[in-house]
N, C-alpha and C positions, 0 to 999 in steps of 0.2 A: 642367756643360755649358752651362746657360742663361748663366753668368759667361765663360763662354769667345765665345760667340754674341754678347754684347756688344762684344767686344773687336774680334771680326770686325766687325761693324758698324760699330764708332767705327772701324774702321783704312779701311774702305772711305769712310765717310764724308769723312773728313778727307784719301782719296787723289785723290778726285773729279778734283778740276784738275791732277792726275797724269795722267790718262788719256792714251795716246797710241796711239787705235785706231783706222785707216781698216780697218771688217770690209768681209770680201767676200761676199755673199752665196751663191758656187760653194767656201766653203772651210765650211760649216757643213757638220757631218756628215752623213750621211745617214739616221740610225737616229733622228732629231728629238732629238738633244740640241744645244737651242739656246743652251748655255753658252759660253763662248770659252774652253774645259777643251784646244782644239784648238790655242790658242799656248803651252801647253807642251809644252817638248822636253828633256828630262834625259837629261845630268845641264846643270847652267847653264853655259855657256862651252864645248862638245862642239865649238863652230861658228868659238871665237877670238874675238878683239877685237872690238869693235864697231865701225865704221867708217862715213863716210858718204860715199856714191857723189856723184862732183864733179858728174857727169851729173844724174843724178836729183833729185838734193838731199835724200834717202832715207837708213833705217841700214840698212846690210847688214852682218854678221858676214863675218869675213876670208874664210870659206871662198865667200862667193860668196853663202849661203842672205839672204834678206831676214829683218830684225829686225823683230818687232812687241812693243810691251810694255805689259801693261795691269797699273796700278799701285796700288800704295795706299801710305801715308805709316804710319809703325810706328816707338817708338824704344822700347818699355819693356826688352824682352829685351838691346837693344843694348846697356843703361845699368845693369843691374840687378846693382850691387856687393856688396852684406850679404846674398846669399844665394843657394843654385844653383840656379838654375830647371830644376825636371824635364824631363826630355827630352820626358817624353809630353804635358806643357802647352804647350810647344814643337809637336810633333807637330799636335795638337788645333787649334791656331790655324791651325798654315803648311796641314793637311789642308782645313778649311775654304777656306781662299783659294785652293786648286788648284782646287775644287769648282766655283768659281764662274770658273777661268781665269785668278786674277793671277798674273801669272808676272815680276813685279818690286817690291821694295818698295824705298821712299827709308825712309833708316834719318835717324834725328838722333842726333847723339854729344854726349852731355854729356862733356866731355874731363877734364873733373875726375873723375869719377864712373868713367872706364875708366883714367886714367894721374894718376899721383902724381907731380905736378914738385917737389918736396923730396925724396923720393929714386932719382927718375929711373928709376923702372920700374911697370907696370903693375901696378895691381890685380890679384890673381890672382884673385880670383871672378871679378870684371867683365871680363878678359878671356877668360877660361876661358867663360862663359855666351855672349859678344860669339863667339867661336870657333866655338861649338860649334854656336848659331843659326844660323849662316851657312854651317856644314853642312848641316846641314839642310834648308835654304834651296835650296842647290846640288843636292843629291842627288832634289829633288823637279822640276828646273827652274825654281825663283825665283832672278829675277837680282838684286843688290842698286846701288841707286844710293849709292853711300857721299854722306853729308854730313858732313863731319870735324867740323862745330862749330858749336851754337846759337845762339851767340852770347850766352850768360845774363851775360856780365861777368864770368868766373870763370876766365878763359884765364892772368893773369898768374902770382904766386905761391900761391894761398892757396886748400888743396885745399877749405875749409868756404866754402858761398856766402854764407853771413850775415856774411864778413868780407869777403869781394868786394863785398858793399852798403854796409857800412860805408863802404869804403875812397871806392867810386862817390859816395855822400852828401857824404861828406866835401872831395871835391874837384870838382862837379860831373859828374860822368861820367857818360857814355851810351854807347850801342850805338856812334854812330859813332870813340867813341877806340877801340874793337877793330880799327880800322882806320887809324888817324890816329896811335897812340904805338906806337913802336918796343916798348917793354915788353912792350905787348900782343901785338905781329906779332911778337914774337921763341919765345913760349911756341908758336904755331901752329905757326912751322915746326917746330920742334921735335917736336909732337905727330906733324904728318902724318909726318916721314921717320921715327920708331918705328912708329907705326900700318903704314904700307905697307910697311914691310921687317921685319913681324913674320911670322915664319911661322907659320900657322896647321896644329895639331899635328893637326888631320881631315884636311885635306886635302891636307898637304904641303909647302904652294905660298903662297911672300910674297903679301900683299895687293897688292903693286905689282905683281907678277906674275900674277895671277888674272883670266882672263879672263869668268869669273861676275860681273867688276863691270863691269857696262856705263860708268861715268863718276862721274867726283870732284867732289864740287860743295865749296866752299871755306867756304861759312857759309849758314846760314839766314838769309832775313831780314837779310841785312848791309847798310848802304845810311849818308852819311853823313848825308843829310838828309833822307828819303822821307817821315816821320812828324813831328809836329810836337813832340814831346817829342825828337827825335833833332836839333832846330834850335836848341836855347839852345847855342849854341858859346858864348856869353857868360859863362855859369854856371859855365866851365871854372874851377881854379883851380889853383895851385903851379904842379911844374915837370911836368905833364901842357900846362896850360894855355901856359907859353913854349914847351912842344917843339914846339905846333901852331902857335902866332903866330910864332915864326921858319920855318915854313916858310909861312906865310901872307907874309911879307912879303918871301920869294924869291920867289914865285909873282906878286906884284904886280909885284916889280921886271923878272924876265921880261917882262912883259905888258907896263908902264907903260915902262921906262929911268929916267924923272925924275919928280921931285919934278913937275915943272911939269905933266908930260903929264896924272899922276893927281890934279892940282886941276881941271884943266881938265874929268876924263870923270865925278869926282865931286861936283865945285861945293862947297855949302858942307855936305857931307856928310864933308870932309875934316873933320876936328877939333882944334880947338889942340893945339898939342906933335905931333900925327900927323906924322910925315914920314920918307918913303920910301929918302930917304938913309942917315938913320939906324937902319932897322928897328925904329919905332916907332907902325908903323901895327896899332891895337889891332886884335882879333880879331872880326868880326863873324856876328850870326846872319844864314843863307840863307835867302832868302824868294823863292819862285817862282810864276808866275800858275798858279791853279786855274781849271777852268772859269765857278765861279762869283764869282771875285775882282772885285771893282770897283774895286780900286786895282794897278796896277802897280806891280812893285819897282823899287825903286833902283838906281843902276845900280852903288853898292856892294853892298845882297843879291844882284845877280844876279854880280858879279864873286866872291861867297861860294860860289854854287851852281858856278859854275866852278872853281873852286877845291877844292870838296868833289868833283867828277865827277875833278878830278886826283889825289885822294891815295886814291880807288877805285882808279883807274886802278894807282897806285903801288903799292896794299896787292897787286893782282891779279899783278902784276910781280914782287913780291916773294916771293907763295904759289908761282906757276909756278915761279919758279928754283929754288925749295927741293924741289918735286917734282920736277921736270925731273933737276935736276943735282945736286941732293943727294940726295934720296930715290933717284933713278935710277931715277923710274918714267916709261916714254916710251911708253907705248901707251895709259893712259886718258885721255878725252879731258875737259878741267875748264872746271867752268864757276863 
């Protein structure tokens, strides 16, 4: 029990900036249980979709009731392949957390660790466990915030992650090519439209159809250049490194037209052989003012950072379609 006590702890700990509680103080009970044991309502989804009032700017569930969710962040059970996690260790954790009133948890999915892309179907542990928790979950009133993917670098081929490091090492790569190579966005979608059109054999009901999940988030921590290890674009190499410099150097031609405009906005930061006609303009690292910077960027890093906020923009466009219209899930809302 004191090993299961921890867990509650680290999961509360780490939900912190999860929270999304305006308490009222006419909604505490009256018997002085001054827990927030009062924002559960089971089973999770009873109320429909989650929704947010135009008016208010608020969630309110379809049926009209107003949404409150107080959370914690939690991935081990979601991820846990080589073996079946008891139900009552299950039990023991989500019991805990009702205790104290969460009545939502953000899950993370190692997507390797729950689905096998060599032969194109799930782990049966890991999703049998990934199933079964989120029963549980539901039947208590915790709602679940799905996050389809951590972004570990393990999204492409290769279910072992020590060959997904290799592979990274080998050609420069970071978190942001999860977002930047087709390779990479192509295994995503793929995961989310199985993931959400699995039916889950507790409860019935596709994950795209479950109104127990309040909203889809598309990746942890995804960004192409937030971190300063996520900014050697330079490091890139092979054909990861041209699939991003020909779209770098459509991106400038959009922007620039000519050769001449983009000598002009980058002076002599242009570089021999660069030129814009030819889509030979190399691939540059993004560099953006911090508050404590004393040098201003270029107005090449800064045309980088624009450029990296566009193939966000792209990667987000590309996850939405696959949901939307491939997965055919139109009711959660993604962020």
């Amino acid at each position: 029990m004191k090993r299961m006590n921890r867990y509650v702890a680290a999961a509360v700990t780490a939900g912190a900036a999860l929270t999304i509680l305006p308490v009222n103080a006419d909604k505490v009970p009256a018997d002085n249980d001054y827990t927030l044991k009062y924002l559960l309502d089971a089973p999770a989804g009873k109320h429909g979709f989650v929704r947010i009032s135009p008016k208010e700017k608020r969630l309110y569930f379809a049926d009209g009731t107003k949404a409150l969710f107080y959370g914690v962040c939690f991935k081990a059970y979601f991820n846990t392949w080589d073996r079946k996690v008891p139900t009552a260790d299950m039990a023991r954790l989500l019991d805990g957390l009702t205790v104290m009133g969460v009545n939502m948890i953000r899950n993370q999915i190692t997507e390797r660790k729950l689905y096998d892309f060599k032969t194109g179907k799930f782990r049966p542990v890991a999703i049998e466990n990934f199933d079964r928790f989120f029963y549980e979950m539901k039947k208590r009133g915790i709602y679940m915030h799905l996050n389809m993917n951590i972004g570990n670098g393990s999204t492409e081929k290769w279910p072992k992650q020590g060959e997904a490091y290799r592979i990274n090492k080998k050609y420069g790569l970071s978190r942001p090519n999860l977002l930047m190579n087709k390779c990479f966005i192509e295994p995503q979608t793929i995961f989310a439209d199985k993931l959400l059109n699995h039916v889950n054999p507790y409860t019935k009901l596709a994950y795209k159809d479950e109104p127990g999940i309040i909203s889809l988030q598309l990746g942890n921590e995804q960004h192409t250049y937030s971190r300063p290890g996520w900014r050697k674009w330079e490091n890139m190499k092979g054909p990861y490194r041209k699939e991003v410099e020909e779209a770098w150097n459509v991106f400038l031609k959009n922007k620039y037209k000519t050769q001449a405009a983009l000598k002009k906005s980058w002076g002599a930061d242009l570089k021999t052989g660069e030129n814009l006609d030819k889509s030979s303009v190399l691939l540059s690292n993004p560099r953006y003012s911090r508050w404590d910077d004393t040098k201003k960027p270029t107005t090449r890093e800064h045309d980088a950072v624009l450029f990296g906020d566009y193939m966000q923009r792209r990667f987000h466009d590309i996850m939405r379609n696959a949901i939307r219209n491939v997965a055919g899930d139109k009711d959660h809302y993604i962020s």
